[in-house]
Structure formats: C-alpha cells, structure tokens
N, C-alpha and C positions, 0 to 999 in steps of 0.2 A: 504494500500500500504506500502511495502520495502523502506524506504530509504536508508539504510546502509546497510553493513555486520554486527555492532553491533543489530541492528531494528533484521536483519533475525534472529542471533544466540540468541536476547530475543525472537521472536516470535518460532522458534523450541523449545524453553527451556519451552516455555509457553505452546505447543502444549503437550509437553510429560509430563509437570506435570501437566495437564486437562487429561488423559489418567490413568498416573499413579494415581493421587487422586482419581479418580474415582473408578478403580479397587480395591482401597485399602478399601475404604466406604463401596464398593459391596459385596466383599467376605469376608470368614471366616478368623479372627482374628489370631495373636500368633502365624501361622504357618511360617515355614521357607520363603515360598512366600512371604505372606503378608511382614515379617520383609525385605527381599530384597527389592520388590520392595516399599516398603515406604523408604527406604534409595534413591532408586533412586526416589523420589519424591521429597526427600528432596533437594539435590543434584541439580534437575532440578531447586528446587526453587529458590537456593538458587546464580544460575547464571543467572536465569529470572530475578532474584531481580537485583542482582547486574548490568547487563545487561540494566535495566531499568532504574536504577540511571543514567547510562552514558549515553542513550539515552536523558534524562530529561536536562544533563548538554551540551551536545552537540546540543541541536534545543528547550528546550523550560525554561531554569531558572528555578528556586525553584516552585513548587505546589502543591496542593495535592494528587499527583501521588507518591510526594518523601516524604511524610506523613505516605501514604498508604505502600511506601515499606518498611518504619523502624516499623511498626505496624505488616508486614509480614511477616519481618524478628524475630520478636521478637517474634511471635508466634510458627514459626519454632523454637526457641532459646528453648522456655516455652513448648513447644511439645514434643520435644526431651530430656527435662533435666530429669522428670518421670522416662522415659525408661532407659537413661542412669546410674541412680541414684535412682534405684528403692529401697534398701535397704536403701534409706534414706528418702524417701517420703511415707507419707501415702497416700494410697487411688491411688497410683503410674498410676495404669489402667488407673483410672477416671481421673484425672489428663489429662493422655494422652491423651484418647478419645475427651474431652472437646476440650484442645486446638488445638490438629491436626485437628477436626473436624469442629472448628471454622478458621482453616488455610486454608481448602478446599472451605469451603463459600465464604470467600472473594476470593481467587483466581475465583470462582465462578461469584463473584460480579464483577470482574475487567472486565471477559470474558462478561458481558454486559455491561458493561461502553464502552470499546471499540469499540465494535458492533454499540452501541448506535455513536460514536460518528463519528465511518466509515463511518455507511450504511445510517441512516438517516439523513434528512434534518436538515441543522443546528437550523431551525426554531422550530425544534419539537425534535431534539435530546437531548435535558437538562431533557425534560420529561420521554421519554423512557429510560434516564441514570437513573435519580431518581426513578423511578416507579419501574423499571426494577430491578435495584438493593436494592430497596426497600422488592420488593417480593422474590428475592433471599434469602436475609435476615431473613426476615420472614420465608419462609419457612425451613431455615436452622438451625432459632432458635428452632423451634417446631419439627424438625428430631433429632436435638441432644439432647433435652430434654426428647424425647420419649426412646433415645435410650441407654441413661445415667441412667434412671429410669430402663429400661428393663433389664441391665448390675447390676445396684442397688439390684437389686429384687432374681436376681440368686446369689447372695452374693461371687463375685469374689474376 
C-alpha cells in the first residue's frame, strides 16, 4: 500500500528502474539505446533512492533500508564513474558491467524484501525476505561472473 505522494513517486521511480534495469541486462551493449536508457535507469535510481530516504525519515527512523540506499547509491556512483572516465580506468567495461550489474541485483533484492514484507504473513515474512533475497543474490553473483568471464574471453 501508498501512503504518501512521496511512497507513490519512490514506488513509480522503482517501477521504471525494474523495467529499465532489466532491458539494459537483456539487450545488446554500447549501443545508443542501451547508453539512453541506462541513463534513464540511473536517473530512476537515483530519485527511488533519494525518494526512499525520505520515506525512511518521515514513518520509520534510521535502518537498514537507509544502509541499503547509500550502498545503492554508491554503486550507481562506482557504475557510472568507468563510463564517464573511461580514459582513465583500466579495464573501464569490466568495471562497469560488474558494478551496474551488481546495482540491478540488489534493486533486484529490495523488489523481494518488499514483497516479502507486503504480501506475506509477518510470521513467515523475515524468511521469504532472507531466503528470497538470499537467492537473488546468489543467483546474481553467478550471472555476473558468467558474464564478466564471457566479456573477459572476447578481449574487449
């Protein structure tokens, strides 16, 4: 549920950068597309984020929601610096792929914490947060490492 107008505008901001991350994972790299809409990814994030803070300060005090959003941010931050400063990073791509791609996981992760902590029973919710996001995780570590390696191999 919506409590606010701030809640709806993180929850649209959340919605289009679940949408946009995804696209961006999906398709082919370096093309004018991709580079747009990963800027609007970023963009989305980066008002979800902010967006979330102020939900956090207005109905529930400091916790690890506002942990999770300077880790999100900083991955945005660490994501973006590659690309923007690619003549001065080595290995600039990998760089970028890594941590954008560990940017989407956890947005990944947050979208079943939530879930987890909406739709089921309080009694069982701590489980399917942990579990839930446990597997995301997992499974996100072993997609970017596949795909870091595959990236590795073609010698970008």
């Amino acid at each position: 549920m919506i409590h606010s107008t701030i809640g709806l505008i993180h929850t649209i901001f959340a919605v289009i950068s679940l949408i946009t991350g995804t696209y961006v994972i999906l398709t082919t790299k370096g093309n004018r597309l991709h580079v747009n809409v990963g800027y609007i990814y970023v963009v989305s994030m980066l008002i979800m984020n902010l967006t979330g803070f102020g939900i956090y300060h207005l109905f529930g005090g400091f916790g690890i929601f506002h942990v999770m959003i300077f880790i999100s941010l900083f991955a945005l931050c660490g994501g973006m610096y590659p690309v923007l400063y690619r003549k001065k990073v080595k290995n600039w791509y990998i760089q970028h792929l890594r941590v954008m791609s560990w940017s989407i996981v956890g947005l990944y992760a947050a979208f079943v914490s939530e879930m987890a902590a909406r739709i089921i029973p309080e009694s069982y919710g701590i489980w399917f947060l942990g579990i839930g996001t446990a597997v995301v995780c997992m499974t996100g570590s072993i997609l970017i490492k596949r795909k870091i390696k595959k990236v590795q191999n073609l010698k970008i």
